[in-house]
N, C-alpha and C positions, 0 to 999 in steps of 0.2 A: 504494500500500500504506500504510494507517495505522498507527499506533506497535502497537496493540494486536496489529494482525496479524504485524508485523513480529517481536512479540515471541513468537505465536507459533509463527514458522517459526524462530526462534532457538532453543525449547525442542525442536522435533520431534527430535533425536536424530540430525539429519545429521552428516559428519565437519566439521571443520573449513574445511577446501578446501571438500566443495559448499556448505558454509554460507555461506561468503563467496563462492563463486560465483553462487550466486544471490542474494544480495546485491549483487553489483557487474557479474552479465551473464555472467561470465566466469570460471575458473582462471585466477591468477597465482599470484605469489609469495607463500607462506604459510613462515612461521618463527617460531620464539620462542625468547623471554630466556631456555628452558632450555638453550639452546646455547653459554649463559656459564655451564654447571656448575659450571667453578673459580671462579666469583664467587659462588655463590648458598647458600645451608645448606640443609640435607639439610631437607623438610618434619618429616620425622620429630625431626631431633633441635629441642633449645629453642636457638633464638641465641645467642650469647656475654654478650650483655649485656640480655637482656630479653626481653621478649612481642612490642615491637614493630619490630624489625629495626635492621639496623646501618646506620650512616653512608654517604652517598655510593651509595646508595637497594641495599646489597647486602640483600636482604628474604628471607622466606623462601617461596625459591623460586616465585616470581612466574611465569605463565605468559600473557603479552599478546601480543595476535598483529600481525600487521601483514602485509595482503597487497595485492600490484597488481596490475590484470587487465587485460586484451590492449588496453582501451580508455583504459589509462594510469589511472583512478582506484583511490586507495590508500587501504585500509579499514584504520583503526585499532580494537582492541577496547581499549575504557577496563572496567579491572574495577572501578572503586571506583563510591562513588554520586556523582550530581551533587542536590545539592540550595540549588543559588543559588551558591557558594564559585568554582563553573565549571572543576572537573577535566574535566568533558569536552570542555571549548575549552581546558587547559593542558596536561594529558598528553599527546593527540596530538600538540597546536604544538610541544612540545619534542621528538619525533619528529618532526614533517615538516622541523623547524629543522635537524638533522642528517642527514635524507634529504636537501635539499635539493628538497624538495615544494611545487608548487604549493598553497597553501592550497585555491584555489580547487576543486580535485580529489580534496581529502581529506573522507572519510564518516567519522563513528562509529558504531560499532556497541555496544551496554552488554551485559557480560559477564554471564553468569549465576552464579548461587552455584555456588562449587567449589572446595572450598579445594583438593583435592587437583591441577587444573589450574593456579589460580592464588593460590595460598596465601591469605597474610591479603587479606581482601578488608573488611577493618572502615575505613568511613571516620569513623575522627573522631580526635583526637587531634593536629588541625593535621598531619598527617604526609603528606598522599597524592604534594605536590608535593616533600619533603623528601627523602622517601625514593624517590622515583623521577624523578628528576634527570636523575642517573645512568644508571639502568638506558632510560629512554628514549631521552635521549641515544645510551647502546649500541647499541641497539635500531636506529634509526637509521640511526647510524654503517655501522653492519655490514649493513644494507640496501643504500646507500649503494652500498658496497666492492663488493658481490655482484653490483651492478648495473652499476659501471662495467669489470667482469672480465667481464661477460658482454658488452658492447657489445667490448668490447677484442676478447674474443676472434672474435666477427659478423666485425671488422675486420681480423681477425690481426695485430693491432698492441700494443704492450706497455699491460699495465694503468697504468704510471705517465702515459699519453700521455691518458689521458681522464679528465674529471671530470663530473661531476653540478652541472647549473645549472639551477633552476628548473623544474626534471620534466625536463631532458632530458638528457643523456649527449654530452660533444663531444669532440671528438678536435682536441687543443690545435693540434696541427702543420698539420691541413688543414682544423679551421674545422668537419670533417661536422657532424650534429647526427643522434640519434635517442631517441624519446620514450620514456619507459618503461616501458611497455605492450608495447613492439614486444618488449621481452628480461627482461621478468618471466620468462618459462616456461623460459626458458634459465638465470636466473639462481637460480632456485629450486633449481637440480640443482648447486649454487654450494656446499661446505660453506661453513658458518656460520665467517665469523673470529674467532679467537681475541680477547679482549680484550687482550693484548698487542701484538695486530699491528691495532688498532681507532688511526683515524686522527679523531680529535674536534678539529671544527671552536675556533677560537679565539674567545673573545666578540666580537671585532670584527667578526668574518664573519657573526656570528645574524644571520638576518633577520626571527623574528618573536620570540624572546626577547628580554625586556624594552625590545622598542618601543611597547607599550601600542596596537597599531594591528589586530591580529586580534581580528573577531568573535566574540560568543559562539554556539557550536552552536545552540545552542537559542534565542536570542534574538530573532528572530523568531516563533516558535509561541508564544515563551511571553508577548510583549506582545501578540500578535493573539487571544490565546486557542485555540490549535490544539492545545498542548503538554500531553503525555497524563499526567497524574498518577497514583498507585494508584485515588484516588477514583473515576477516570475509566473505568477496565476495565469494559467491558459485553461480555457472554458471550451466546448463545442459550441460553434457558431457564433462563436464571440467577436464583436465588433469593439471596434478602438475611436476614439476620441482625445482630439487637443482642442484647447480654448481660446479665442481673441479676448483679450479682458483689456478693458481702460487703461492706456500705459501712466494717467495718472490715479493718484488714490481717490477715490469722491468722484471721478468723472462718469458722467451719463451717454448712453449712445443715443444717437439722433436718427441713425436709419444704420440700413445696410442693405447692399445686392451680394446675394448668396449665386446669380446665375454664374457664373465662370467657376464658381468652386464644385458646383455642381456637375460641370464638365469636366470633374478631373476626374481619372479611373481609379473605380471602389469608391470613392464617393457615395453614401448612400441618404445624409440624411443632415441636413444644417438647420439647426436648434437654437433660439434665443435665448439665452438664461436671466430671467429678470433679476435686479435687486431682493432677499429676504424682504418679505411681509412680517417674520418673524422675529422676535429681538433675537441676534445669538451673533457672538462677537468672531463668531466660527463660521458664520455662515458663506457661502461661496460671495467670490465680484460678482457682479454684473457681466456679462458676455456673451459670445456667437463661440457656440460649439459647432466642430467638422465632426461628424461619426463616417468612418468609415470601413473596408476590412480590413485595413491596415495601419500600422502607425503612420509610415511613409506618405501610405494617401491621405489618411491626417490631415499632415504636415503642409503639404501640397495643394489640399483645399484652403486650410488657413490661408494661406500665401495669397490663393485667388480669391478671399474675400474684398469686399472693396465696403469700408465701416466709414463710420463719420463718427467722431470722439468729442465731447464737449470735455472740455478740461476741469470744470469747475472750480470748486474754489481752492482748490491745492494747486493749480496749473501753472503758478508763479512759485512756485516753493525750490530754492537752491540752497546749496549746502555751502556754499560762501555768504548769501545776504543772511542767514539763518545763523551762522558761527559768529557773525558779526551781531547780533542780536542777542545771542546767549551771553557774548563777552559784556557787552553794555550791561545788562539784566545783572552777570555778577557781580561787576562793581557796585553795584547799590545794595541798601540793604533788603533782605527778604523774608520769608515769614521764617523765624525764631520755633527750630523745634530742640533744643536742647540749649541747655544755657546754666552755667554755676558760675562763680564770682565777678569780678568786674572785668571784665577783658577790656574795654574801653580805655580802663584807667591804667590796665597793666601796662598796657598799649607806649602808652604815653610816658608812664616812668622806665620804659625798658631801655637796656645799654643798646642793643641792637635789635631793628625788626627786618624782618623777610616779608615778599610778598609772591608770588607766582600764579600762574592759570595754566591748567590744563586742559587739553582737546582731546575726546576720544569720538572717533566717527563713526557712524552705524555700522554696526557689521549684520551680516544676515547668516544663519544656519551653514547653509548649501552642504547635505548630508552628500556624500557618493550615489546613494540611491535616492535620486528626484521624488516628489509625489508621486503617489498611483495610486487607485484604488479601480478595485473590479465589482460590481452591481447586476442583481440579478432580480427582476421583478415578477415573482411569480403567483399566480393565486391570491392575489392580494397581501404578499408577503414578501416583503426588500431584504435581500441577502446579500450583502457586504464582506470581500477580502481586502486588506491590505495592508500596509506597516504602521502601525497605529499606537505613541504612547499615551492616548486616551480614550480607550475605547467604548465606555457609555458615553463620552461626550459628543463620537461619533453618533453612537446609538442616539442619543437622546434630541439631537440635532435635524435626524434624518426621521424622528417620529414626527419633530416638528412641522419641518416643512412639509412632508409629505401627507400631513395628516393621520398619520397611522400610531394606533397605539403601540407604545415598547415594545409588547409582547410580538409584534409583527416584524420586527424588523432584529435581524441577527447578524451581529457585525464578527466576523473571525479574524484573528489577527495572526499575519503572519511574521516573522520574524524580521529585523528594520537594518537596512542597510546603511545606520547612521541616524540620527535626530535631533541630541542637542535642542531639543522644545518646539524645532521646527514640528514634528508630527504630534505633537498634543492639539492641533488645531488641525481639526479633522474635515475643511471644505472641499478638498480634493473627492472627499467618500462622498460627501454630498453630490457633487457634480455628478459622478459617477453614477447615483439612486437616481436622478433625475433623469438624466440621459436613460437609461434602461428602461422608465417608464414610458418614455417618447415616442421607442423602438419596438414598443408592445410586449416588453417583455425580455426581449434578448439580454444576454451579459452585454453588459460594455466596461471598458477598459478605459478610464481616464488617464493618460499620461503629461506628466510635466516635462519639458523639456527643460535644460540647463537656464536657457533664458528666459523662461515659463517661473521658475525658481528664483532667481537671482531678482528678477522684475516686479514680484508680485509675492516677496514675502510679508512676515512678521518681522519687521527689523529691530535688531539689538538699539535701544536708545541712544541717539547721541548726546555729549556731553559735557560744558564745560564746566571745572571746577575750580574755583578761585581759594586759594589759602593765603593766612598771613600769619605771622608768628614772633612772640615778643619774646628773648632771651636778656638774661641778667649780664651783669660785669663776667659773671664765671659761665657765660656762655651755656645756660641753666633756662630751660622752657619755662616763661613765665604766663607766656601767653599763646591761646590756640584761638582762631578765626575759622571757619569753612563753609563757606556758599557755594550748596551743587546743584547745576542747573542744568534741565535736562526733560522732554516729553515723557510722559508718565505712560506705563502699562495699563493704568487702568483708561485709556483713552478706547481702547476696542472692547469698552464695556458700558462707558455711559457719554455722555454726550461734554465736552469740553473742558476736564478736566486742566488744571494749569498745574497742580505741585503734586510731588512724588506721593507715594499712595506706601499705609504704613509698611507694607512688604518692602517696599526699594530702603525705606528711610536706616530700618534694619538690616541694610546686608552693608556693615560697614562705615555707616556714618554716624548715626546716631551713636551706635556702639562702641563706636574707638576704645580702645581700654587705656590709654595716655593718662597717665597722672602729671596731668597739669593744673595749676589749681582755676582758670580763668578759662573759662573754655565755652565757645558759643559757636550751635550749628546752623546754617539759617539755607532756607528753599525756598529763591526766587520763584516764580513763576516764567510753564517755558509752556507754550501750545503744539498738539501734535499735525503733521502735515502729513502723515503717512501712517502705514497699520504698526506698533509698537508689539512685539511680542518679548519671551522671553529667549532668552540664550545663554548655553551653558556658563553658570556662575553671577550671571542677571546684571545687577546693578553693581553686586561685587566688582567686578570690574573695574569701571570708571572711579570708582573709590580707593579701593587700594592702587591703582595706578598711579591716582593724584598722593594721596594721604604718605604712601610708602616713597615713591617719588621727593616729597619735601621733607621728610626727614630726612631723605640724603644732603637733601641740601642744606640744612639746619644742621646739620653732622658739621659738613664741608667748613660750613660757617662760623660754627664753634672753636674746631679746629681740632674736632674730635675725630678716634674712630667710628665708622659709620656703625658697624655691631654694638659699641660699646653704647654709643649713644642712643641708638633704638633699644637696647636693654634696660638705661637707666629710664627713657621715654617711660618704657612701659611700666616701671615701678617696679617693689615687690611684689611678690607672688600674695595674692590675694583673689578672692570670690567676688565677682560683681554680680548684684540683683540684676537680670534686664529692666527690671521694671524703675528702675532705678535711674536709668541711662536711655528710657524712654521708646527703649527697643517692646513695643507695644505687639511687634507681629510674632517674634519669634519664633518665625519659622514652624509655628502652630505646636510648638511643643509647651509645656508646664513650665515656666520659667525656673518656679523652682529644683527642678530636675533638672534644667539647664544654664547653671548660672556660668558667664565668662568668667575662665579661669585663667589668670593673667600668668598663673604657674605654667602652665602646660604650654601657654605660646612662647613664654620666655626659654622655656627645655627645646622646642620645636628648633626656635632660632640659634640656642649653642649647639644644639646637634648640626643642620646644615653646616656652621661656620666650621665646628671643628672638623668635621666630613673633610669640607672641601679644602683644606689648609690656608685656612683664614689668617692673614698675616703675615704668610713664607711671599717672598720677592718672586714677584712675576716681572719677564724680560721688556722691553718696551714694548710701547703699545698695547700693550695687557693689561688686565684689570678685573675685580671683582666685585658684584655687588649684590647686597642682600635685600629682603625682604621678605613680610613676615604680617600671615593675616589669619583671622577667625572667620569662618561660614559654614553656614549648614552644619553647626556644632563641631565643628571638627577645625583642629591650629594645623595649619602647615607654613613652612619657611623654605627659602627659597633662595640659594646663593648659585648666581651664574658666573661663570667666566666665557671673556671673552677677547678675540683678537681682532685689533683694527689696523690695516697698512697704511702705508702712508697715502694712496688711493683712493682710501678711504671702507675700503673692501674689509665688510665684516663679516668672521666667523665666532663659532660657539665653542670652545672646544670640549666644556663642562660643562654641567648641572647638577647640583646636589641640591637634592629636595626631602625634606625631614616631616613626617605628617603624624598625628597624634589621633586617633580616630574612634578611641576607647580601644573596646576588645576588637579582636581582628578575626573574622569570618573566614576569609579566602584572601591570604595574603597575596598571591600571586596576581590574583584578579587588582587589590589595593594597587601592586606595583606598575601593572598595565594601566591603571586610569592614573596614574601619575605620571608612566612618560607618554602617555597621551598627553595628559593637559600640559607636561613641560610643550612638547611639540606645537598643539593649538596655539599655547599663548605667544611660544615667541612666533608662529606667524599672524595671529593679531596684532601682534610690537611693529612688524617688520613690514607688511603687506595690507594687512587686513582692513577696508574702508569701499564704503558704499556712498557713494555721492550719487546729488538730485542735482538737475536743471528741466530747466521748465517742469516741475512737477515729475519729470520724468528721472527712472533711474539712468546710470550713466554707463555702466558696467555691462555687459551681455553675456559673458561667458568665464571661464578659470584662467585666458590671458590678460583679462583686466580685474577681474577681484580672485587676486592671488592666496590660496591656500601654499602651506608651507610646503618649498620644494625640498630635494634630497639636498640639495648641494647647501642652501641654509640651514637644513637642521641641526642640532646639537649633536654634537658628532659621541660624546659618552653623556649618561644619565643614571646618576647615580641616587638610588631609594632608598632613604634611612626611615624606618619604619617603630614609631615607639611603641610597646606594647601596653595596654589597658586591661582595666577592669572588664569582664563581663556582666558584673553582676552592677555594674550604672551601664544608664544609657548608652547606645554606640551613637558615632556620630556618622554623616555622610562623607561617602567616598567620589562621587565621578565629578562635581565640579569643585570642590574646595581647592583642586591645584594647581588651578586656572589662573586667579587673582595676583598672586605676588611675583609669576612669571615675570611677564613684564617692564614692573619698576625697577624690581633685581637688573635686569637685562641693559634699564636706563641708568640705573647706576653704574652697573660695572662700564658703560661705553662712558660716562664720567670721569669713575677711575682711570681707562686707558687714552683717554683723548683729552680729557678738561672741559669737553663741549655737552653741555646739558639740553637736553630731549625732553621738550614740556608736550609735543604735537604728537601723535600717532596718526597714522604710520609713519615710521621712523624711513622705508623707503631709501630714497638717496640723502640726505640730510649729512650722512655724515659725508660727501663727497661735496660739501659749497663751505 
C-alpha cells in the first residue's frame, strides 16, 4: 500500500478500531488521552493562559490514539505535521518509551484534520514536543498499566507481580513471559487509569528518550526518494490548476478574457475565484484559475489570460518610501509598553550615550516544496491532501466557504517538504475545494509555482528598530531606550491594526532580561500594506538582531569584552516573573512554570564562548562575535567566526551554538534544527529580503531572493547541547536558533573589519 493510498483508507470514514485494524491486520487495543478528562480543558472553553495550551503538555483536549493488535504491532497516530523537525519519530518514541515498546514494532499513522477529535492540531510555534511530553508519556504509561493487568489477570496472579519489558509482559516471581499482542483484546476492556494512579517511568529507565539512537520514521523514503509529499498526490482523472491572483495585496479585478487561454491544449476549464464572503485570515486572493490536464497546460493558459488589475489601495506601497517612514515613526516617541525608573533622567546624567536603528526586510517562507493541495468533491463530501501544518484550520476554512459542515469535509495530511509557518495558512486547500467543485466533482491539483510563492505570501514583518543607551564614567549601562516599529500579524485578522499584538511584544522585547535599572520599551505605530504572516522564530528576529546587535556596540564603546559585557548586561543569575516584564502572551504557557531564567542564558552564553575559543588570537581579518537570546522557552547563544579579505569577500569558517532546552527528547533531531537554523539565519544576514514597488513584489524566483548557497555557508557547526530536567517543562527546539545567528554574524564582521552592519541584508556592504 503506498502513502497516497494509505491516506486514503484513512479518510474513508471507518471507526477508529477498523481503521487501525486494517492498518495493523488486526483489532487491538484502541484508547485515548481523552481518558485523562481531569487533565485536559474542555475544547470549548479558551485555556487559562492562552491559544496554545498549558505546561506539562495539559492541551486542549488532545485526542491521539495508540492501539496493538493480536500480532503485537503498536500503531501510534501523530496528529501534528512532520515536516523535517521529526514529530513523527519523537511523539510516538516518547510513547513507546513508557509502553515499554519495541521500537522495532511500532507504525505511524498521520492524523487527519479534527480539531474536534484532537484539538489544536497547528504545528509551529516550537511546541508539539513541549506540550506533549506529558501527555505521551501518559499515554503510555496507562497502556502500559492496562496491559500488564490484563496478562496479570491471563495469570491470576497480582498486577504488582508483572511488568512490561520490551513488548513483553513477565511475571517477576516465575520468569513467564507473554507478548503483547496475545492481551491487547483483553486489555482494551481494561478502564483507562487515572493519572493519579499512572506509574511514569524514571529518566534512568528511558530507553529511547534522549539517547539520540532511534531512527527517523521516514528517513529512509525520504533519502531514497519514496517519501510522499502534497506535490506528490496523483489521483485518477485528476486535473491541475494554477492561479492569476492581484500582483498587488487588496487589489480587485475589473474583467478578464479567458478566450486564448482556452485555446491552449488541455485546457479544460477557467474559473473566477471571488474575494471570501467569509471572515478567515486564511482564506484564498481573489483570482482566475487555468484547470487543466496538466500542470504545463496550466501554466500556458495563465500566460494566455488577458486580466485587468485595479491596484487598490496598497498599489503605491515600496519598500524605500515605507523604511523611510518606519525610521521617522522611530525617532519619536511611541506607545510605552514597558517602563521602570527614569530613563529620561539617566539619559541626561550619563558619561556617554549611544544611539543606532536597525533595518530588517520582509522575508517570506519559500519552503523547497511550493503550495499544493489536491481536492476531491464527492457526494457532497470535500476530501483534501496536502502539506498542511494546520490542518482543522484547513478543515475549518473549507467548511466555511463551502458551506459544508466539519463533518463533511476531511483534510489528510501529507508529509511537508518544508514550512516554516508558510503552510499553517491553509488557502492553497481552499483553492483546491473550490476548483473540484467547478469540475463537478473531479480531483484537482492546485499548484504554486516559485513565483506563485514568493508573490503572494504571508510575509515575515518588516522592521525598524531604534535603540539608545546611557553608560556611566565606568562604562556601566545606566540607561536602556527601545522603539520597535514594525506591521503587526495581527493585521490578516482584523481590520487596521497599527502596534504589535501581545505575541510579537513577547518574543524578545518586552522580555529582555538586562539588568539595567532605567529601562523603557515603546511601539510606535506602523500600518500593514501587505499579508503579514508568521516565520520561523517571528518577531524574535528583528529583536534580537537589533537588541544583541547594540550590545556589541555598547561592549565596543565601553571598551569592554563583548562576552564579558553581555554577561555583566545580563546580571546575576536570577528568576524573572513574565508577568513582571509584561511578557503578557507567553507563549501560552503558565508563566509560573515559565519564568526567565537569567541562569540558564548566562551558562548558554559561557558555553558557546568557551566552545568556540573565545579570546585565542585570530589572524587578520578574523573575528568573533557573540550573541545570546531567550524564545519559545528555550536560551541559546550563538558565537560565529568569521573571514573577510581584503575584497571584501566573506566566509564563515565557524559556528558554535550552545542551547538549553530543559530535558532533551531526541538529541540528534535538537542538533539538526540547530544547524539548520545556524544555516537559515546566516542566509537571512546575508541575502534574505523581499522588496515592494508599486505595491508589487520585486523578487520572482531563488536568483533574486536568495536562500543560503553552498559556497556561503558555515563551513563547521558546532552543537553544544546543555542537558535539563525532565521532570520541569521542556522548552522549544526548531526556531529558538534562528534569533542570535545573525547579530553574532554582525558582530564578528565588526571584530574582523571595524565596519558595523545596522541594514540587512548585509549583501555586498562589506565591498563599499
Amino acid at each position: 500500500m503506498n502513502r497516497t493510498e494509505l491516506l486514503q483508507q484513512q479518510a474513508s470514514g471507518l471507526s477508529r478500531r477498523n481503521f487501525l485494524g486494517g492498518a495493523t491486520g488486526a483489532v487491538g487495543l484502541g484508547f485515548t488521552l481523552g481518558g485523562f478528562a481531569d487533565r485536559v480543558e474542555a475544547q470549548t472553553e479558551a485555556p487559562k493562559y492562552g491559544a496554545y495550551g498549558m505546561p506539562n503538555g495539559v492541551v486542549e483536549n488532545p485526542l491521539v490514539f495508540v492501539a496493538i493488535a493480536p500480532d503485537g504491532i503498536v500503531t501510534v497516530t501523530c496528529h501534528r505535521a512532520e515536516m523535517g523537525q521529526g514529530v513523527r519519530t519523537g511523539v510516538p518514541m516518547i510513547l513507546a518509551d513508557e509502553l515499554e515498546a519495541d521500537w522495532a514494532k511500532v507504525r505511524v499513522v498521520q492524523a487527519q484534520g479534527d480539531e474536534a477529535r484532537y484539538g489544536n492540531q497547528d504545528t509551529d510555534g516550537s511546541r508539539t514536543t513541549r506540550h506533549f511530553f506529558m501527555p505521551m508519556r501518559r499515554c503510555g504509561a496507562a497502556a502500559r498499566q492496562m496491559l500488564e493487568s490484563a496478562a496479570a489477570a491471563k495469570w491470576g496472579v497480582p498486577a504488582s507481580e508483572v511488568s512490561a519489558k520490551n513488548h513483553q509482559l513477565i511475571h517477576k516471581p516465575t520468569g513467564r513471559a507473554i507478548g503483547f499482542g496475545d492481551v491487547a483484546a483483553d486489555a482494551a476492556k481494561i478502564p483507562v487509569p487515572a493519572t493519579a494512579d499512572l506509574r511514569l517511568k524514571k529518566p534512568a529507565e528511558f530507553r529511547y528518550i534522549g539517547k539520540g539512537k532511534t531512527p527517523i520514521v521516514d528517513g529512509f523514503d525520504m533519502t531514497t526518494g519514496k517519501a510522499q509529499y502534497g506535490i506528490d498526490v496523483v489521483m485518477p482523472d485528476m486535473l491541475y490548476a494554477v492561479v492569476a491572483r492581484s500582483p498587488v495585496y487588496g487589489g480587485t479585478l475589473r474583467g478578464f478574457d479567458a478566450a486564448e487561454a482556452m485555446k491552449v491544449p488541455g485546457v479544460v476549464k477557467v474559473v473566477e475565484i471571488k474575494g471570501s464572503p467569509v471572515p478567515s485570515a486564511f482564506q484564498p486572493l481573489p483570482g482566475v484559475a487555468v484547470i487543466a490536464s496538466s500542470t504545463w497546460a496550466a501554466m500556458n493558459g495563465r500566460k494566455a489570460l488577458k486580466l485587468d488589475w485595479d491596484g487598490g489601495p496598497n498599489g503605491s506601497y515600496a519598500s524605500d518610501a515605507y523604511r523611510k517612514a518606519m525610521l521617522e515613526a522611530a525617532g519619536k516617541p511611541g506607545k510605552v509598553i514597558r517602563t521602570k525608573g527614569d530613563v529620561d533622567g539617566a539619559m541626561k546624567k550619563a558619561a556617554k550615550t549611544l544611539k543606532a536603528d536597525y533595518y530588517i526586510p520582509h522575508l517570506t517562507q519559500a519552503p523547497m516544496e511550493p503550495p499544493s493541495a489536491t481536492a476531491r468533491f464527492k457526494d457532497g463530501s470535500m476530501e483534501v491532501w496536502g502539506p498542511f501544518q494546520s490542518p482543522q484550520a484547513v478543515r475549518n476554512d473549507i467548511s466555511k466557504r463551502m458551506e459544508l459542515p466539519p463533518e463533511k469535509v476531511t483534510v489528510n495530511v501529507t508529509l511537508l517538504g518544508g514550512g516554516f509557518g508558510r503552510k499553517s495558512k491553509g488557502d492553497y486547500a481552499t483553492e483546491a475545494a473550490l476548483l473540484s467543485r467547478e469540475t463537478g466533482g473531479k480531483p484537482v491539483k492546485v499548484v504554486w509555482t516559485r513565483e506563485d510563492d514568493l508573490h503572494h505570501s504571508f510575509y515575515h514583518t518588516v522592521s525598524v528598530e531604534h535603540l539608545e543607551a546611557g553608560l556611566d564614567a565606568k562604562g556601566k549601562p545606566v540607561a536602556w531606550l527601545h522603539r520597535s516599529v514594525g506591521p503587526t500579524l495581527l493585521a490578516i485578522f482584523m481590520p487596521d491594526p497599527k502596534t504589535e499584538s501581545p505575541i510579537e511584544l513577547g518574543m524578545g522585547l518586552t522580555n529582555v532580561p538586562f539588568a539595567v535599572p532605567n529601562l523603557r520599551v515603546e511601539n510606535p505605530e506602523a500600518a500593514a500594506h501587505t499579508r503579514i504572516g508568521w516565520y520561523r522564530a517571528v518577531s524574535n528576529i528583528p529583536h534580537a538582531f537589533a537588541i544583541q546587535s547594540f550590545v556589541g556596540e555598547m561592549a565596543v564603546a565601553s571598551g569592554r569584552d563583548p562576552k564579558d559585557f553581555l554577561l555583566e548586561l545580563l546580571g546575576p543569575p536570577r528568576k524573572i516573573d513574565p508577568r513582571d516584564v509584561n511578557d503578557t502572551w507567553n507563549h501560552g504557557e503558565d508563566p509560573a512554570a515559565y519564568p526567565i531564567d537569567v541562569g540558564r542564558l548566562r551558562r548558554v552564553t559561557e558555553r558557546a564562548a568557551k566552545e568556540s575559543g573565545w579570546g585565542k588570537p585570530l589572524g587578520k581579518g578574523r573575528g568573533r562575535g557573540i550573541a545570546a537570546h531567550y524564545s519559545f522557552t528555550t536560551y541559546v547563544a550563538s558565537v560565529v567566526e568569521v573571514q573577510v579579505d581584503d575584497k571584501g569577500e566573506l566566509k564563515i569558517p565557524r559556528i558554535d551554538i550552545a542551547i538549553d532546552c530543559g530535558g532533551i527528547v531526541n538529541p540528534e533531531r535538537v542538533r539538526s534544527q540547530m544547524e539548520g537554523a545556524c544555516a537559515m539565519g546566516v542566509g537571512n544576514a546575508l541575502s534574505g529580503e523581499i522588496t515592494f514597488k508599486d505595491g508589487r513584489v520585486e523578487q520572482d524566483n531563488f536568483h533574486q531572493f536568495e536562500v543560503l548557497r553552498m559556497n556561503s555557508a558555515p563551513q563547521r557547526i558546532f552543537v553544544h547541547l546543555i542537558d535539563g530536567s525532565y521532570d520541569a517543562p521542556l522548552g522549544g527546539v526548531g526556531e529558538p536558533g534562528v534569533p542570535p545567528i545573525a547579530p553574532a554574524l554582525c558582530n564578528a564582521i565588526h571584530a574582523a573589519t571595524g565596519k558595523r552592519i545596522r541594514s540587512l541584508p548585509i549583501r555586498d556592504q562589506l565591498k563599499t
